[in-house]
C-alpha positions in Angstrom: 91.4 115.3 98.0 89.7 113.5 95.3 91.4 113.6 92.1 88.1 113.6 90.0 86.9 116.7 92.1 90.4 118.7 92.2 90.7 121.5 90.6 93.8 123.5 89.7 96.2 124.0 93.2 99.1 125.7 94.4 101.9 125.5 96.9 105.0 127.7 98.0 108.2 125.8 98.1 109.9 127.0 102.1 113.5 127.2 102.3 113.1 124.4 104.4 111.8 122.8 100.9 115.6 123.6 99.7 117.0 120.6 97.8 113.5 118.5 97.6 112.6 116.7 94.8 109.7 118.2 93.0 107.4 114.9 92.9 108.2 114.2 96.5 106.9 118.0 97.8 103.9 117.1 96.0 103.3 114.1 96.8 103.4 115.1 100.7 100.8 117.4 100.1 98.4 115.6 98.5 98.1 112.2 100.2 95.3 110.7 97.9 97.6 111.0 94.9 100.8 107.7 94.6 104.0 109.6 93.6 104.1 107.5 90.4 100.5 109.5 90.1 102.3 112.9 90.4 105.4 111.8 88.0 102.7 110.9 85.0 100.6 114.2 85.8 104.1 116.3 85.6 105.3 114.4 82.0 101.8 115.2 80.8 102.0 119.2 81.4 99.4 119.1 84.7 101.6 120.2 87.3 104.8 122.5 87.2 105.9 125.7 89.1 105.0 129.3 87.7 107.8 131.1 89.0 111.1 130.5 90.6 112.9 133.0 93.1 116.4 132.4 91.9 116.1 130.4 88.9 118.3 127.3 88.3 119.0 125.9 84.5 116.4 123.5 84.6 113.5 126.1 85.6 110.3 127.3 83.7 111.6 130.6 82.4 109.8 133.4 81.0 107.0 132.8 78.6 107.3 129.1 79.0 103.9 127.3 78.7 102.0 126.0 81.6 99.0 124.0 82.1 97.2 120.6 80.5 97.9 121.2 76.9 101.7 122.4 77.6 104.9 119.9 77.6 106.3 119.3 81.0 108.5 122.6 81.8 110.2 120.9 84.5 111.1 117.0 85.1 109.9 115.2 88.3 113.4 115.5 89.8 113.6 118.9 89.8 115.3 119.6 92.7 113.7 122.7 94.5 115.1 125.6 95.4 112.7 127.3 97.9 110.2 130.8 96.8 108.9 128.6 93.8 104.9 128.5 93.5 104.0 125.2 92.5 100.7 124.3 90.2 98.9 120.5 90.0 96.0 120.1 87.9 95.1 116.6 88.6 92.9 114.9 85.8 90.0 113.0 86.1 90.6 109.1 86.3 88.3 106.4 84.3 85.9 105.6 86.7 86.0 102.3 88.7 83.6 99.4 88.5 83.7 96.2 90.3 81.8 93.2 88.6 80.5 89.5 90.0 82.9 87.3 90.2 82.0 83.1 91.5 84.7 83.6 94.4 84.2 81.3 97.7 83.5 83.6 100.6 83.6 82.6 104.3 80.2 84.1 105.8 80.2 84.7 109.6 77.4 86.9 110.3 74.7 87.9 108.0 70.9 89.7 108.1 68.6 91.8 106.3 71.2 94.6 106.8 74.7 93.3 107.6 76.8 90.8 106.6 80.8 89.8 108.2 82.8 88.1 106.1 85.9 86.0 107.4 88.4 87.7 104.7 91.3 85.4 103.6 94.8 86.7 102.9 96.0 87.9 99.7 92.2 89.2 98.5 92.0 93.1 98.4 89.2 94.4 99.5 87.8 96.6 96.4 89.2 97.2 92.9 91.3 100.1 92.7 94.3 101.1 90.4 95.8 98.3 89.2 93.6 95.7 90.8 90.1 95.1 88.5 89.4 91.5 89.9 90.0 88.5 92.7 88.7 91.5 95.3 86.1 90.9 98.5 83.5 93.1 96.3 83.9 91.2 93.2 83.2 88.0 95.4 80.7 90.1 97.3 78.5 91.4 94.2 78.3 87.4 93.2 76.9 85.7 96.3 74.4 89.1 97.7 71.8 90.7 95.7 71.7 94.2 97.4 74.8 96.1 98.8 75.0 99.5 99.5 75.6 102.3 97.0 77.3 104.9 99.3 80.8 104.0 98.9 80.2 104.2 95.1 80.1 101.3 92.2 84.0 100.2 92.6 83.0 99.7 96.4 79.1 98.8 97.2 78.8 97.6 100.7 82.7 98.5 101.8 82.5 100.4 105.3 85.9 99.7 106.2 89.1 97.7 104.7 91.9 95.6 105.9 95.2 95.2 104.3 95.6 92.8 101.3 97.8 90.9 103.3 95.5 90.9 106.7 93.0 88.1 107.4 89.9 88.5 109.3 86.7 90.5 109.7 85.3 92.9 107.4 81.4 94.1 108.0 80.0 94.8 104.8 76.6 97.0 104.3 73.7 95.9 102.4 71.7 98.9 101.7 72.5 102.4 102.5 70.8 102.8 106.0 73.3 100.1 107.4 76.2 101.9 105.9 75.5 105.2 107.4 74.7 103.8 110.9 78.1 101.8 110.8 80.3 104.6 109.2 78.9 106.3 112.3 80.0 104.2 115.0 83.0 103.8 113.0 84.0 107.7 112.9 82.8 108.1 116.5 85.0 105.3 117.3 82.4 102.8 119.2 83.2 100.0 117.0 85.1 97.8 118.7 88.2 95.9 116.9 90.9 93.6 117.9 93.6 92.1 116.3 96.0 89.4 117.0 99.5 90.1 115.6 103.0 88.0 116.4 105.7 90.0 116.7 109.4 89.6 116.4 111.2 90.4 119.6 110.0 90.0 123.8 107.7 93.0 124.1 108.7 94.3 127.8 105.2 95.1 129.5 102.5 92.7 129.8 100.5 96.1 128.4 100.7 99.1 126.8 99.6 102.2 124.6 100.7 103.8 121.9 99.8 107.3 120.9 101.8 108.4 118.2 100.5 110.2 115.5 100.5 108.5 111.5 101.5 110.0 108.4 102.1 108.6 104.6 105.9 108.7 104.5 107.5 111.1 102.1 109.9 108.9 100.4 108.4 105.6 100.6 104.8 105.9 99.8 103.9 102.8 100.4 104.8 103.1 104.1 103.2 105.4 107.2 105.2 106.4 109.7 105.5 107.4 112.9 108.4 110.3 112.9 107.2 113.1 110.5 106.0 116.5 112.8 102.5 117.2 113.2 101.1 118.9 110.3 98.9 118.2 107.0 98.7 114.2 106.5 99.9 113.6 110.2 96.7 112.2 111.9 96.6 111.4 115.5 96.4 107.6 116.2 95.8 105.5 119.2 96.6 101.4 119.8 96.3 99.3 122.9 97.7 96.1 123.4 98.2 93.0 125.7 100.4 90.0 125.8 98.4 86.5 125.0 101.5 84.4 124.6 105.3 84.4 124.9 108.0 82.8 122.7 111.4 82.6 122.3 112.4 85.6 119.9 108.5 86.2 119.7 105.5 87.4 121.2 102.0 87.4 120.8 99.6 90.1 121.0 96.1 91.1 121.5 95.8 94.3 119.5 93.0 96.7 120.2 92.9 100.1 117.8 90.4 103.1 118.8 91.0 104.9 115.5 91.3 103.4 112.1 94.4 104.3 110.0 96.5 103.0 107.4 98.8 100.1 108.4 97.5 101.6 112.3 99.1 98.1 113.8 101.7 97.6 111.7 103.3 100.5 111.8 102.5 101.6 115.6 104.2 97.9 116.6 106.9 98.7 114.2 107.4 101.8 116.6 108.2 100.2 119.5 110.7 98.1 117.6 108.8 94.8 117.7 107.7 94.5 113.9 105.2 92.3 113.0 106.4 88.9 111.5 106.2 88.6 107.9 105.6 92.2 107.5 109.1 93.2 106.0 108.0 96.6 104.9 108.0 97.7 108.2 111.3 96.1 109.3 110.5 92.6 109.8 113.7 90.7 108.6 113.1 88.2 105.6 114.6 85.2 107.5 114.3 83.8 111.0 116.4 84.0 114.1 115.9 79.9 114.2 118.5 77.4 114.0 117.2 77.1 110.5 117.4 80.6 109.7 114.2 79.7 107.5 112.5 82.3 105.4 109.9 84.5 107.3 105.7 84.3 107.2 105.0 84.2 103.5 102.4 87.1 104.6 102.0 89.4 107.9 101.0 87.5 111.2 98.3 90.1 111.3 95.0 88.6 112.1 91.5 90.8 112.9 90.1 88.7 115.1 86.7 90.6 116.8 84.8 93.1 115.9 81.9 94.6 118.3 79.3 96.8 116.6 75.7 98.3 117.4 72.8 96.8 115.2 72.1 99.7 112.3 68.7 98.8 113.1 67.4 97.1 116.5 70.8 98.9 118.5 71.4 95.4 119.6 75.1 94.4 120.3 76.7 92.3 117.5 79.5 90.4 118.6 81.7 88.2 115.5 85.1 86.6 116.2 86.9 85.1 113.4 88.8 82.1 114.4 92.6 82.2 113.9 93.2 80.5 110.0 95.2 77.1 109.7 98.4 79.2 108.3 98.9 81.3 111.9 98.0 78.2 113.8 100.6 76.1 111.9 103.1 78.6 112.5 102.6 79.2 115.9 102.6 75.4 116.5 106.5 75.9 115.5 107.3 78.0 118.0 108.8 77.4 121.1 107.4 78.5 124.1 108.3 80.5 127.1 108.5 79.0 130.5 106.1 81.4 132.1 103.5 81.3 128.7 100.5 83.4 129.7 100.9 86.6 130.6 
């Protein structure tokens, strides 16, 4: 859901609901909204509940005002009791809008209709809330004179993203015919895209798959996860891997994904209980199993490395491989290896 097309919605609090906090129920149901999002909206009188099945002290009683202009008749907090219909009347943001910035960019591919950019670490890739500069599009509206408009004026030319933290690819459309062909390929899942990751621990098979389906986790929302049921949020996932090296304490993976969610690697590797290094929000640990015991990656060893796309325009197979950045190699170098290296 959009929050500057939502109107007024409701929910009914389960008994299964019993004991939830009131930000947190909401804030499972309405994935494109943080829960810091939800908590201002509640203080400010646009969400609350209308009616309560056996009200506790801290209820909305009788008569009590609801609605934008009304104080907040409940706290974020509010500890559900199950029957209660819940309201949100999420406002309108101020609109988004990135603006040239003189950034260096690392160009890999480009034409009349696409360009691939080697993304560094640390750069998001579009402005959003709480990030208004330093982005790929700031650097992106600078160096290009034409992007595409479909992703709107905080992201022209974005087709897809990559974590802040996440180096690599990113195809970037310059006008709006390239940006429908390659959302295309991208939704019908020909768009092929591999990552190399190093993760902690001796992954057992030489390959698998993993199938498990993603959803934001309720608690944290920063995180996705892996163990909430299938329902709203909960989108099916699928990642294929294969060993490239082995290490002692580590191992180093091809990573292929076939669909496209949030933190898809991370938290699918994380699953199998081989978290990625550097990527403590998924379990990594913030020092090393070395004799050392040094302090981790300063960022994820996450690295997309190829991406394989048809030609919005000729059909012609595009091939770009970005090479693996000095940081990786350095600390690879460090490692020490298995006997039997290649798998």
């Amino acid at each position: 859901m959009s929050e500057l097309r939502a109107a007024r919605q409701s929910f009914r609090a389960s008994e299964s609901d019993r004991g939830q906090r009131l930000d947190v129920f909401l804030a499972a149901r309405l994935p494109s909204l943080t829960r810091s999002r939800i908590q201002q909206l509640i203080e400010k009188g646009r969400a609350g509940i209308d009616r309560v099945a056996a009200s506790p002290p801290n209820a909305v009683g009788p008569g009590s005002p609801t609605g934008p202009d009304a104080k907040p008749a409940v706290k974020a907090n509010y500890r559900l009791r199950g029957g209660e219909r819940i309201w949100i009347e999420p406002e309108a943001p101020p609109p988004l809008r990135a603006t040239p910035e003189p950034l260096p960019l690392n160009f890999l591919y480009e034409d009349d209709d696409v360009v691939a950019i080697n993304k560094p670490p640390g750069m998001a890739v579009h402005v959003g809330a709480g990030v208004r500069s330093g982005t790929l599009v700031n650097a992106l509206l600078h160096h290009l004179e034409k992007l595409s408009r479909v992703g709107g004026e905080s992201r022209p030319g974005i087709v897809h993203r990559l974590d802040r933290n996440t180096s690599g690819v990113v195809l970037v459309a310059k006008n709006d015919l390239a940006h429908q062909s390659l959302a295309s390929q991208f939704a019908a899942r020909t768009v092929e895209k591999h990552y190399i990751a190093l993760v902690h621990g001796r992954v057992a098979d030489n390959r698998g798959e993993i199938t498990l389906p993603i959803g934001r986790d309720r608690v944290r929302r920063t995180r996705m996860t892996t163990r909430r049921r299938p329902g709203p949020g909960v989108r099916t996932a699928l990642t294929r891997y294969h060993v490239l090296r082995r290490f002692r304490g580590f191992t180093l993976l091809d990573v292929q994904i076939l669909t496209g969610r949030t933190h898809q690697v991370r938290v699918h590797l994380a699953s199998l209980g081989h978290p990625v290094v550097g990527d403590t929000l998924y379990g990594a640990p913030g020092k090393l199993q070395t004799a050392a015991h040094e302090p981790t990656l300063h960022r994820n060893f996450l690295h997309a490395a190829r991406i394989a796309f048809r030609h919005p325009r000729t059909g012609e197979l595009i091939h770009v491989a970005a090479p693996l950045p000095s940081d990786l190699e350095s600390f690879l170098a460090r490692l020490t290896p298995e006997a039997a290296n290649h798998a």
